[in-house]
C-alpha positions in Angstrom: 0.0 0.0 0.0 1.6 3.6 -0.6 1.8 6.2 1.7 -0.5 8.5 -0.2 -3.0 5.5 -0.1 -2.5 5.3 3.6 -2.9 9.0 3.8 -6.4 9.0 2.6 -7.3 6.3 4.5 -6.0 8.1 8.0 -7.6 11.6 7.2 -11.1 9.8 6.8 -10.0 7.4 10.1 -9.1 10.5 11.7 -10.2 13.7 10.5 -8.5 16.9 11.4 -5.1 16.3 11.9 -2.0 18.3 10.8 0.3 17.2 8.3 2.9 16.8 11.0 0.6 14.6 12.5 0.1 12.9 9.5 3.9 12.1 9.3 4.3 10.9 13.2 1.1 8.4 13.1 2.5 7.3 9.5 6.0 6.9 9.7 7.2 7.6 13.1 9.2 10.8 11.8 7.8 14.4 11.8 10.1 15.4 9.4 8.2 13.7 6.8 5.3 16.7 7.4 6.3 18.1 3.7 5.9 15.3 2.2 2.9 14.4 3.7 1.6 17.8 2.6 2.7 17.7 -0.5 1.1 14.6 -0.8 -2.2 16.0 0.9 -2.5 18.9 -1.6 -2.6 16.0 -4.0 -5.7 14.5 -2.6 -7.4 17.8 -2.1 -6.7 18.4 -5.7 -8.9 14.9 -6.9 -11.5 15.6 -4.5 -10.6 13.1 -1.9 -9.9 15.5 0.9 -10.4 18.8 2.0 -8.3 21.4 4.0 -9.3 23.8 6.6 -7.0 26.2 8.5 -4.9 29.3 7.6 -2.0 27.5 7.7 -0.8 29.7 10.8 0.8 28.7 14.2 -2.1 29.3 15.9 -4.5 27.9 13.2 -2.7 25.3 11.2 -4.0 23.3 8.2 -5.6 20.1 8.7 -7.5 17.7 7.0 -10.8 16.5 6.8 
């Protein structure tokens, strides 16, 4: 299964994490967080997620 699959999968499991979240329940490193946005920005873009957020400290993206 690839991680992107595994992404979707988690954001509908548990909606409203952070891509650094993402990245620590996925693989154990937050330092995969671009990636896993990168990756999120793909789903958003074929309809199979959605982000909320301003993308701020204090109001971060996440996905739903």
């Amino acid at each position: 299964m690839t991680l992107k699959t595994r992404l979707a999968e988690r954001v509908h499991a548990s909606p409203g994490l952070t891509a650094r979240e993402l990245a620590q329940d996925l693989t154990g490193d937050e330092s995969y967080a671009n990636r896993v946005g990168a990756l999120c920005r793909e789903l958003i873009e074929q309809g199979k997620i959605e982000r909320r957020g301003k993308g701020r400290a204090a109001d971060p993206f996440r996905y739903y």
